[in-house]
N, C-alpha and C positions, 0 to 999 in steps of 0.2 A: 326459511327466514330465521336468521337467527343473529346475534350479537356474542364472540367469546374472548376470552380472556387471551392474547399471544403474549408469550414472554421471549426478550432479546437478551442473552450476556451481552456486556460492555465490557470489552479489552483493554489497556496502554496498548502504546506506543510497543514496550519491551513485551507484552503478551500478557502481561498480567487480570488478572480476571480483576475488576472495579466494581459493577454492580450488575444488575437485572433490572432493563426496562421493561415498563407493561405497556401493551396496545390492548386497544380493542379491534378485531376482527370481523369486518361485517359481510355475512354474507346472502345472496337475497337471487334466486333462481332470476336469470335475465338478464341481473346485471353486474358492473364491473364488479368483483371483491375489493376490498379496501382496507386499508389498515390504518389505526390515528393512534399516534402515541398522546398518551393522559396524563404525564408526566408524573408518574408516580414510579417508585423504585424499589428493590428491594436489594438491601446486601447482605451477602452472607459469610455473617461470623455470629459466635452465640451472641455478643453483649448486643444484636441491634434485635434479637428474637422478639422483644416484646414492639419495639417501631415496626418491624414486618409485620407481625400478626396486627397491629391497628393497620397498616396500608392496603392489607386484604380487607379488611371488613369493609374500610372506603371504599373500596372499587366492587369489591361487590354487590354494595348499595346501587356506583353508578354504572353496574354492569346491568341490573334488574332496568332501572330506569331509562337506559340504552337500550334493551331490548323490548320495553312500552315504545318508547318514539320509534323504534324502527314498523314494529307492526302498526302502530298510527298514520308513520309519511307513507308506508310502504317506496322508500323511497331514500336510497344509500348516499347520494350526493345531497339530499337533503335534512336530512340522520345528522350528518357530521357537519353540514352546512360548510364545504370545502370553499367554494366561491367567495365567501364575505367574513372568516374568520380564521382559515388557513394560518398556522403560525410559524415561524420559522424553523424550529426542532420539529414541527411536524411533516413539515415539508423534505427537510435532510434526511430523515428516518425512511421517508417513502423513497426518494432517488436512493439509501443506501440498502434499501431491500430490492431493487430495481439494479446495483451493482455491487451484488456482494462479493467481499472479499476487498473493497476498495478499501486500503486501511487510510488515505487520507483524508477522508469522507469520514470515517470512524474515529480519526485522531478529532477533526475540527467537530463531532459532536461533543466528545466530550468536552472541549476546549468549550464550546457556547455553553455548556450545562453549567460547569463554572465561573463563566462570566456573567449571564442573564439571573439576574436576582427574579424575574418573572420570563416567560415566555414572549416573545413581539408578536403583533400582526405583518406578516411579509408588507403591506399598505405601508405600517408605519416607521418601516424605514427608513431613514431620512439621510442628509452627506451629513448630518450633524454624529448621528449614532455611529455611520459607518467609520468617522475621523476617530472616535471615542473608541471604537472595536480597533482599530490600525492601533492608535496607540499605545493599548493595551499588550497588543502582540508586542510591540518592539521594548516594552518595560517585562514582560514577562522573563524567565527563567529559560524563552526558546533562545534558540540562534538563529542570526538574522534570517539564513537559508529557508529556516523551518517554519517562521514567520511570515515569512514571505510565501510558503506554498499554502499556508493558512490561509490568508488571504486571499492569494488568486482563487485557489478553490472556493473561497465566498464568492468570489465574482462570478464564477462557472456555474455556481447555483444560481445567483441572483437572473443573472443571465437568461439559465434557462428557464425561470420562474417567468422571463419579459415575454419568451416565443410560446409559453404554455397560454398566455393571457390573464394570469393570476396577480400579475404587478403592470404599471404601463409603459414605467424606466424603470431604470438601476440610477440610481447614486453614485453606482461606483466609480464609472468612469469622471467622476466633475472631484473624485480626491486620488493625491499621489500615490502610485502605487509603492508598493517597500523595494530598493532596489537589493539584488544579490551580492551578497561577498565571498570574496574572490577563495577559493579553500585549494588544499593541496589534493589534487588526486593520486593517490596513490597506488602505485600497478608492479606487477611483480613481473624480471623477464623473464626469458625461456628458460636462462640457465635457473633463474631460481624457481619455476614451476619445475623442471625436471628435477633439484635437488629435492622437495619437497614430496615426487612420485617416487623416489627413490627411497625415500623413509622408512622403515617397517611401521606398518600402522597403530600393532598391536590394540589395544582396548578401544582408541581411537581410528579402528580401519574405516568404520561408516563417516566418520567425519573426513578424510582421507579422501573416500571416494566419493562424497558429494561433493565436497570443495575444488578437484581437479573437475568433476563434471560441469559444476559452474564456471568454472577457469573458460573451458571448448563450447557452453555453450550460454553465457552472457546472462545464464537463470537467475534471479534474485533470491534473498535465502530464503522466503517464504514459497517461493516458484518450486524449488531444490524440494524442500520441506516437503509440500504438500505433491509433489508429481506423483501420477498414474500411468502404472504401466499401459492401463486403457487408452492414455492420451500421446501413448506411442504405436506409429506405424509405419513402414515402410523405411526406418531408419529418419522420422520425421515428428517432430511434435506438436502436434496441435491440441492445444490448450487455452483457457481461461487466465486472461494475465489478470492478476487478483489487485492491482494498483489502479492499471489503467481501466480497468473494468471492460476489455475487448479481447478477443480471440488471438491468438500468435500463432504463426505457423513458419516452422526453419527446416530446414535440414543438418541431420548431428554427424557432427566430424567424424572420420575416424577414429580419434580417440577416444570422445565420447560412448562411443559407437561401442569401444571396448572395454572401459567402466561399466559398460548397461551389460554386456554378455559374459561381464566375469561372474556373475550370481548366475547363471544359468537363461534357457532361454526364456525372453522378456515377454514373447508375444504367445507363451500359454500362462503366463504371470497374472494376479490380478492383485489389487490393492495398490498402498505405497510405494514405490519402487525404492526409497531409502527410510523401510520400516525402521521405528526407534527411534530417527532423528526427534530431540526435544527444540521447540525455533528457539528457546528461550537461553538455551545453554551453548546453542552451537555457536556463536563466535567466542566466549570462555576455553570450551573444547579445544577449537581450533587455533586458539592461540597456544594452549598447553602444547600441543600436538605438536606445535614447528617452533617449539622453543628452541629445543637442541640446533637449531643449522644457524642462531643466531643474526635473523636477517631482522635490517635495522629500521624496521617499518612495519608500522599502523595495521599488522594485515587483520580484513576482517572479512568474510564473506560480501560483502559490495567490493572489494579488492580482482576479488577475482572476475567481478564484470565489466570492473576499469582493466583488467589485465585482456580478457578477453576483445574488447575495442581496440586497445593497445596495438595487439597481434595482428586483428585483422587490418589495419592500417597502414601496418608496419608492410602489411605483405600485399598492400596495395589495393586495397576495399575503398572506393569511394566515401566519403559520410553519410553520402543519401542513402547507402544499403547498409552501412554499420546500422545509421538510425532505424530502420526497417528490421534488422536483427536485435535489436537493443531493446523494440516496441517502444522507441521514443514518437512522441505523439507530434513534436516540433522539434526541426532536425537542427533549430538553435541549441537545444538540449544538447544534442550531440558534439557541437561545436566546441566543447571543453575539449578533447581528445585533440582536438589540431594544436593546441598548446601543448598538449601533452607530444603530441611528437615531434615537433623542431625541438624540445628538450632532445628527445632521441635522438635527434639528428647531428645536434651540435653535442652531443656527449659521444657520439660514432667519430665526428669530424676532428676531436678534441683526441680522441684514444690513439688516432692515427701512429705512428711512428715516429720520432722525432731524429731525421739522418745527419751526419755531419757531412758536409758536403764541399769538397776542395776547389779548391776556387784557383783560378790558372791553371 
């Protein structure tokens, strides 16, 4: 029976380290373990040493005082009194330990750290607070896109706050949602993947080969980043997709196939499979890297998994199995790529030849 201190980094968006959340940890033979965040933080640079060290002695105090009421209720859903004071960051904190690795989950906490001048009761949320939180998003420094997934993912908490039995409705659905704007995707073709494989990699060869393996297999750059040779078998990946917070499972082209055995073979490998990548640097990298072929487009690593839809499209993949390859969760998501290919089609139809043609 006991009550401990867990500590969480807090990321950006670009990977940057921001703070250190604290939880309390409770744990009690029987029954569930539990985690509640306390909203206390800690960041690390010297000029906040002396605001940390006061944050520790606070939580210390209500670490001892946490660990009386627990031996008192003997009794962890009672301890943290979840049912009748459950708060909104405490709530997020517990679905994002529950899907780790979701960074939009982790983008929209910090996003509420900054906007809640206090903490809410899940209860007291109301379509008044919710209009006030929408608004906020759309005057913010996001873009509409980005705004908008902030949002929805509040509704997917709220949501599932309604089927846990912890709220009795959502709000959300009685205010308008944010609608999307319209953006360029942009995808590289074959001739300019192949110019790009063709490159000498030099200093940038690991960026090189993660980039082309994203091209053949629709990885995201965190997916790329973080892959385990463990999470390959059989010339197939099954992994942790770290956005959607669910299992993927494909099978790798043969090119990819040959990216993974130009290091030697994968399946007495263990660790990283593209040790050294930095997630923070690689589209920097990557841009350096394909300066020289002068291609006149945005490419960043999500490039290559519009380029990778592209292709398989192109060569007659339905969208229901793109989306299934893509681990889009809603194959409306996927539905951008069908714009994307009547472009392709009418720039085929456009290239045609143009003949003179004698007439009598």
């Amino acid at each position: 029976m006991s009550v401990k201190l867990y500590k969480r980094k807090i990321y950006s968006k670009e990977g940057k380290y921001i703070k250190t959340s604290l939880y309390f940890d409770y744990y009690l033979k029987g029954q569930t373990r539990s985690r509640r965040c306390i909203n206390h933080y800690l960041i690390e640079h010297k000029k906040f040493t002396k605001e940390n060290n006061k944050t520790i002695d606070e939580v210390s105090i209500l670490l001892i005082q946490e660990n009386k009421k627990l031996q008192q209720t003997k009794s962890i859903s009672q301890c943290i009194e979840r049912e009748n004071h459950i708060s909104l960051l405490n709530y997020l904190s517990t679905v994002i330990e529950h899907q780790k690795g979701n960074t939009l989950y982790d983008n929209l906490y910090t996003y509420l750290q900054n906007y809640l001048k206090s903490d809410i009761n899940l209860k007291n949320i109301d379509r008044k607070w919710i209009e006030k939180f929408r608004l906020s998003l759309l005057q913010s420094k996001l873009s509409i896109n980005s705004a908008r997934a902030y949002y929805l993912k509040l509704k997917t908490l709220l949501n599932k706050a309604v089927r846990e039995g912890l709220i009795e409705n959502t709000p959300v659905k009685n205010v308008d949602t944010i609608k999307p704007q319209s953006v360029k995707r942009e995808f590289l073709t074959i001739d300019e993947i192949e110019k790009i494989a063709a490159l000498p990699g030099g200093r940038y060869e690991l960026i090189k080969r993660a980039f082309l393996f994203s091209c053949f297999t629709g990885l995201r750059r965190r997916s790329v980043c973080n892959l385990l040779y463990e999470e390959i078998n059989n010339n197939k990946i099954q992994r942790f997709d770290e956005k959607t917070g669910d299992y993927e499972y494909f099978d790798l082209s043969k090119t990819a196939q040959k990216i993974l055995t130009s290091s030697g073979n994968i399946y007495n490998a263990t660790g990283r499979v593209f040790e050294g990548l930095n997630y923070v640097t690689m589209t920097r990298d990557l841009k350096r890297f394909i300066a020289p072929l002068k291609i006149r487009k945005n490419i960043t690593f999500h490039t290559a998994r519009h380029s990778y839809a592209t292709m398989l499209i192109t060569q007659g993949a339905d969208l229901y199995t793109v989306s299934k390859l893509l681990g889009h969760a809603d194959i409306q998501t996927t539905q951008i790529y069908a714009n994307i290919i009547n472009d392709v089609r009418k720039n085929a139809v456009n290239s045609l030849p143009v003949l003179e043609i004698k007439e009598g």
